[in-house]
C-alpha positions in Angstrom: -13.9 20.7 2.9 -17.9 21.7 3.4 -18.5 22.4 6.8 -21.2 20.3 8.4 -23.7 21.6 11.2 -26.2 20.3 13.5 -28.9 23.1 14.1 -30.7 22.3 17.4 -34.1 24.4 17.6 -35.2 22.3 20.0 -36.9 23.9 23.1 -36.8 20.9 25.1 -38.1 23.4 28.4 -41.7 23.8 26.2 -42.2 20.4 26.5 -41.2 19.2 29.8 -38.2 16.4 28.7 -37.6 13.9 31.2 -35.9 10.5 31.2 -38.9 9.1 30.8 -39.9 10.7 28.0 -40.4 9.2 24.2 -40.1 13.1 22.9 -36.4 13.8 23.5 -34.6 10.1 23.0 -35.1 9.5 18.9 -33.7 13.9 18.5 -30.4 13.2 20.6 -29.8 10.1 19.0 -30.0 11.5 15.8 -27.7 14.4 17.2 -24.6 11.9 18.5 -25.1 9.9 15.1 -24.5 13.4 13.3 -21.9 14.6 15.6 -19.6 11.3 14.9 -20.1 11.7 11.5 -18.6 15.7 12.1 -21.6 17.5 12.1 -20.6 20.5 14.7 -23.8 20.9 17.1 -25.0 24.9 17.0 -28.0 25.2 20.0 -30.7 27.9 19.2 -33.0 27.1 22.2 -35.8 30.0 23.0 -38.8 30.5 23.2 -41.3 33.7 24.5 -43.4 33.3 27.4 -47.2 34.1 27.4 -48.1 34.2 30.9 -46.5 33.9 34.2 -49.6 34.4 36.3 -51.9 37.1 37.8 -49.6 38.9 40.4 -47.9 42.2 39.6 -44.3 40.9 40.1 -45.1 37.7 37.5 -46.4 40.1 35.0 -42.7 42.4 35.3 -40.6 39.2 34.8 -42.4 38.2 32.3 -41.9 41.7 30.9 -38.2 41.3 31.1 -38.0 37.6 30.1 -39.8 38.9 26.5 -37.2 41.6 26.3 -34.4 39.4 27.1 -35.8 36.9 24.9 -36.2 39.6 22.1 -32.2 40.7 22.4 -31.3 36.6 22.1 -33.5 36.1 18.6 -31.5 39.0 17.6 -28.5 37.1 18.8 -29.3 34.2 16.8 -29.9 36.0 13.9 -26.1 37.4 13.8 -24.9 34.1 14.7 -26.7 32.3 11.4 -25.0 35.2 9.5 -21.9 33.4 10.1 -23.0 30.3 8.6 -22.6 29.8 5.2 -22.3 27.4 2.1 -22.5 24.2 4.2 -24.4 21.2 5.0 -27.1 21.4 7.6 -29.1 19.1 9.4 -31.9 20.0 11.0 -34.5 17.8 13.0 -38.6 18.8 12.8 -41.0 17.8 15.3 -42.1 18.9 18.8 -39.9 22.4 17.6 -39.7 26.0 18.5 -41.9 28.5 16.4 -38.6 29.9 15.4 -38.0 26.8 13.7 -39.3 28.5 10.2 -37.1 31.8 10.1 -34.2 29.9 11.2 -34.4 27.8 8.1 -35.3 31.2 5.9 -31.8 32.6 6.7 -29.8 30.0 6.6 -31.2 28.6 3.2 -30.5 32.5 2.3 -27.1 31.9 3.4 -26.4 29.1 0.3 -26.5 26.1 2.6 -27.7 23.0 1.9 -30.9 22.0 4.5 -30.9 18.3 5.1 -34.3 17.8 7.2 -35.1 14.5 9.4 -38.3 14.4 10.1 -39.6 13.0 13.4 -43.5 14.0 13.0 -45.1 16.6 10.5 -48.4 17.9 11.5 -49.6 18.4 7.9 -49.6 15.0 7.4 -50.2 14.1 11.0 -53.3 15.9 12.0 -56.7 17.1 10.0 -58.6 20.4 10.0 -62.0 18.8 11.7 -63.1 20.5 14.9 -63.1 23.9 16.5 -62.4 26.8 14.2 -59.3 27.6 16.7 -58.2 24.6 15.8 -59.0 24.6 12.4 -57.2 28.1 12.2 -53.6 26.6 14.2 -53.7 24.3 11.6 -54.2 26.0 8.8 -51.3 28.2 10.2 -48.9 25.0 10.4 -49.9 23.6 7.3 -48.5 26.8 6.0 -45.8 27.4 8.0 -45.1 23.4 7.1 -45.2 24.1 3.5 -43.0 26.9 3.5 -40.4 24.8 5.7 -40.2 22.3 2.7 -39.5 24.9 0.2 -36.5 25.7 1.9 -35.2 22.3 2.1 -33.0 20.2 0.0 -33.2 17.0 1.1 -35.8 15.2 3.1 -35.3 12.1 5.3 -38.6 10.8 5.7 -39.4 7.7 7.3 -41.0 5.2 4.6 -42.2 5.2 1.0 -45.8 6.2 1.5 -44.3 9.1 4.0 -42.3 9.8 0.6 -45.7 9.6 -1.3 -47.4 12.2 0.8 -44.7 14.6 0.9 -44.8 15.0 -3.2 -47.8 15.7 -2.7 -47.6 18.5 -0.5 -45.3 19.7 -2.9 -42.1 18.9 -2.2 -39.8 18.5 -5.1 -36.1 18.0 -3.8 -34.3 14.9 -2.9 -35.9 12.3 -0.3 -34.2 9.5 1.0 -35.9 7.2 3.1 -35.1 6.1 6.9 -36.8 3.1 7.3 -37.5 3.0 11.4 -35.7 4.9 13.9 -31.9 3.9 15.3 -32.2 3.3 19.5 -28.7 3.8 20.7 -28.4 1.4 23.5 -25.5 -0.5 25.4 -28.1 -3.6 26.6 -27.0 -6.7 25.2 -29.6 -9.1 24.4 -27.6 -12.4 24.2 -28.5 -15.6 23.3 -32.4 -16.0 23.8 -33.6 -19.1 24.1 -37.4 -17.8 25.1 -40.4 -20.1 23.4 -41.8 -17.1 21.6 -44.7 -19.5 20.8 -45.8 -20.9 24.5 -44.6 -17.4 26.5 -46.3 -14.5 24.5 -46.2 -11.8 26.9 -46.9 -8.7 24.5 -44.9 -5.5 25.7 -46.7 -1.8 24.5 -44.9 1.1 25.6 -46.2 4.6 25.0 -48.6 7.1 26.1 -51.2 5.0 27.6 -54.0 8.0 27.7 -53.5 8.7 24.1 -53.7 5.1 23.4 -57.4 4.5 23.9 -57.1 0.8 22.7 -55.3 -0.6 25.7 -58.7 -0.1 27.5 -60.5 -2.5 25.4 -57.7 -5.4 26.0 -59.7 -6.7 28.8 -62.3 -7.8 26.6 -59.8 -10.1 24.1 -60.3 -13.6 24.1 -58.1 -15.0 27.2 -55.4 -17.3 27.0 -53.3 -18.6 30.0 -50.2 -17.8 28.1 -51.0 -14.8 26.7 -50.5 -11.4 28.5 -50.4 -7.5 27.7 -47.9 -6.0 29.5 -48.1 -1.9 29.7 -45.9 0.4 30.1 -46.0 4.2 30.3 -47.4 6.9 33.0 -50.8 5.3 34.8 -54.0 5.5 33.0 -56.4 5.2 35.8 -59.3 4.0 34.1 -57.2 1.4 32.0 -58.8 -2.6 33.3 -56.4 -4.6 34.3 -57.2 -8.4 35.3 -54.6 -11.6 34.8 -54.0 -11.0 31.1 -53.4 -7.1 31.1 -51.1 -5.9 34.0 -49.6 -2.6 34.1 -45.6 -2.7 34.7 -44.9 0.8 35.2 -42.2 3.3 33.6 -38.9 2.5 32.8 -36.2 5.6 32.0 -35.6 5.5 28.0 -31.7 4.3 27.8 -32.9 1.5 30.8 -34.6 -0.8 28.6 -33.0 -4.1 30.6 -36.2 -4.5 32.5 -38.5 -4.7 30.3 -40.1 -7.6 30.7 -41.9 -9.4 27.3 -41.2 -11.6 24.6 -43.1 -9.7 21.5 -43.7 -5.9 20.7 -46.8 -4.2 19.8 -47.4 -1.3 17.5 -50.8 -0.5 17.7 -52.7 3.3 17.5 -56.4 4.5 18.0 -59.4 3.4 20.1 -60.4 -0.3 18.3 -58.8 -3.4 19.0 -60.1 -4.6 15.4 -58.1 -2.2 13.5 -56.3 0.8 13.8 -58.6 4.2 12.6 -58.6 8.0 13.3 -56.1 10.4 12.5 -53.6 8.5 14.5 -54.1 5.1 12.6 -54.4 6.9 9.8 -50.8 8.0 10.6 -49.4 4.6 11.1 -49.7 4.3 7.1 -46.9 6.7 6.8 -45.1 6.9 10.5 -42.2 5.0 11.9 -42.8 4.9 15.4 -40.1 5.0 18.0 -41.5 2.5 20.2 -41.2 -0.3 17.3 -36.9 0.6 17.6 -37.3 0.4 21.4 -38.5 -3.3 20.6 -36.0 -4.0 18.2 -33.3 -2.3 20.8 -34.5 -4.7 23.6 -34.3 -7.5 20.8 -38.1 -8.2 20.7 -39.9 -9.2 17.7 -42.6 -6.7 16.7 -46.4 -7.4 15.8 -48.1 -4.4 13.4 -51.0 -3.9 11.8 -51.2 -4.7 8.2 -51.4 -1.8 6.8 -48.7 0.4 8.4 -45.4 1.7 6.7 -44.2 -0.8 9.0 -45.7 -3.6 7.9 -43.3 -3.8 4.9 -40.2 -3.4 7.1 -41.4 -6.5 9.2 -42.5 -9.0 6.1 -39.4 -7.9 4.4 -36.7 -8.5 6.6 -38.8 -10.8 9.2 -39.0 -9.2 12.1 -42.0 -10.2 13.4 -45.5 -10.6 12.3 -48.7 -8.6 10.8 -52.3 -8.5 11.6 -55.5 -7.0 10.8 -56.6 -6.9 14.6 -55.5 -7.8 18.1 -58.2 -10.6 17.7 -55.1 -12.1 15.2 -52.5 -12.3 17.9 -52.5 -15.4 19.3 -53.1 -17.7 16.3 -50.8 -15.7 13.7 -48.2 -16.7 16.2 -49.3 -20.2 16.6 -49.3 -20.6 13.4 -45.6 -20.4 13.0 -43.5 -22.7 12.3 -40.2 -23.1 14.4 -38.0 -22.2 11.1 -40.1 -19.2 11.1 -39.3 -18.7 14.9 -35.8 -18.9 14.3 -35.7 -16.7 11.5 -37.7 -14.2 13.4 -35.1 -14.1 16.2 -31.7 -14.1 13.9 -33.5 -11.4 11.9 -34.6 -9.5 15.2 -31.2 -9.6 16.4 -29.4 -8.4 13.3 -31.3 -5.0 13.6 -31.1 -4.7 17.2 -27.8 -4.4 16.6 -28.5 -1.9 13.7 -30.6 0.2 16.0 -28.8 0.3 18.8 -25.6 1.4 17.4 -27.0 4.1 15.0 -26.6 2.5 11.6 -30.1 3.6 10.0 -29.6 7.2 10.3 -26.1 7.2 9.5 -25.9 5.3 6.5 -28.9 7.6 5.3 -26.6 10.6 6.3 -23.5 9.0 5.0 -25.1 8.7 1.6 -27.3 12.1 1.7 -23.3 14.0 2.4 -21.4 12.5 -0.5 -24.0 13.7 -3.6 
């Protein structure tokens, strides 16, 4: 029988992983969904320091922490030697630089590379701005490029994500993920909630990234109507009766959250979502739009997200041009429409929550 492995390039110390934090939930998810389907974890974790600080005895352990580090890439290397002629899946996004030459030698080695991918930059990001920044990401794109040309398979996340990846080249097999699985024990029961009257509309996320949330103030008010925000303060978000700031809530404790509907919304306008990160939403699958399924909300989009398709199709919610569309989209509803919003919702909680996207996707990707 092929031997299955789950590479984990992950340095989760470069990025500061905490409970808290969206970065690491959606990559160990997707690493117990591959586990129970046998896929043997193999850690490569690493990564070289470039400063320490000023003082003489900084700049000696950093000295030794680059030499020790040097000794455990050669390490690495021997153990990839080892693997051979099997099925690995690797996750990209947030990774280590080492992330390319890993998947050099083991594509060298006759495996098959089967690559989930949680955020590409090439498709993520532009070259506008600062020629260092220009020049980092010409260097990804690159780096990006070649990572795709010694891939087999591709799970990307939607059908225009499967668009722009032919057109950076790639010519192997893609399946398609959908959204995100959110393993979680909560149980979201029988909800009675009036989605119509109580429409208190949770968005979860990096709140200083998210330069829209400080343009909610200005939204038409309506006494039963409210914006409820979660993620690390913003300080100069406004807050008044209709936007209130909850707080953070640790990633597998979603129980608290409190809100009847789910917002996926990107970018600095509250009448549509623009820049490179709406721009993104076209092709993305965000992991706060599982967390709302997980907590068995419905979700509101914009219209012209990957999402969008997901949430007409299989009714999960509604979509909008702006946030101006909120409140009488949802009035607008019908209580059959209600009802088959929350059966629908509840269906792919359960999904999400007990890691049936991914594996069914793996499942599939395994057996050709």
């Amino acid at each position: 029988m092929k031997k299955k492995y789950h590479i984990d390039a992950l340095n989760k110390s470069t990025f500061g992983v905490t409970y808290y934090d969206a970065c690491s939930k959606p990559h160990t998810d997707a690493e117990k969904t591959a586990n129970a389907l046998g896929f043997e974890s193999v850690y490569l974790y690493g990564s070289r320091l470039s400063k320490l600080g000023k003082p003489i005895w900084k700049k000696i352990l950093l000295h030794i922490y680059n030499l020790s580090y040097q000794a455990y890439v050669q390490w690495q290397a021997r153990r990839l030697n080892d693997i051979k002629d099997a099925d690995i899946f690797i996750q990209y996004g947030f990774s280590t630089e080492s992330m390319f030459s890993i998947v050099r030698k083991l594509k060298k080695n006759n495996n098959r590379i089967i690559l989930l991918i949680h955020d590409l930059d090439s498709l993520r990001l532009d070259g506008e701005g600062s020629s260092v920044a220009s020049a980092y990401l010409r260097k990804l794109h690159r780096n990006e490029k070649d990572l795709l040309r010694n891939t087999d398979i591709v799970i990307a996340h939607s059908e225009p994500m499967k668009e722009e990846l032919r057109k950076l080249g790639f010519s192997g097999t893609i399946e398609t993920l959908k959204f995100f699985d959110y393993l979680n024990t909560y149980q979201t029961g029988q909800d009675n909630t009036d989605i119509k009257s109580n429409i208190n509309i949770v968005f979860a996320g990096n709140l200083e990234k998210s330069l829209f949330v400080r343009k909610l103030h200005t939204l038409e008010a309506y006494p039963n109507l409210h914006y409820h925000l979660y993620g690390k303060q913003a300080d100069d978000i406004p807050t008044n009766e209709s936007v209130i700031y909850k707080g953070c809530f640790q990633n597998d404790d979603i129980a608290d959250i409190d809100g009847t509907w789910g917002l996926v919304w990107d970018g600095e306008s509250i009448d549509t979502c623009k820049g490179n990160f709406g721009e993104y939403l076209k092709i993305n699958a965000p992991f706060k739009f599982s967390l709302y399924l997980a907590k068995g909300l419905p979700v509101i989009v914009w219209k012209e997200s990957a999402m969008a398709k997901y949430v007409e199709d299989y009714g999960l919610g509604i979509t909008i041009d702006s946030l101006n569309d909120i409140y009488p989209t949802i009035q607008k509803l019908s209580e059959t429409q209600v009802e088959h919003i929350k059966e629908n919702v509840s269906k792919y909680s359960a999904s999400v929550k007990k890691g049936k996207m991914l594996s069914s996707v793996l499942q599939k990707v395994i057996t050709q």
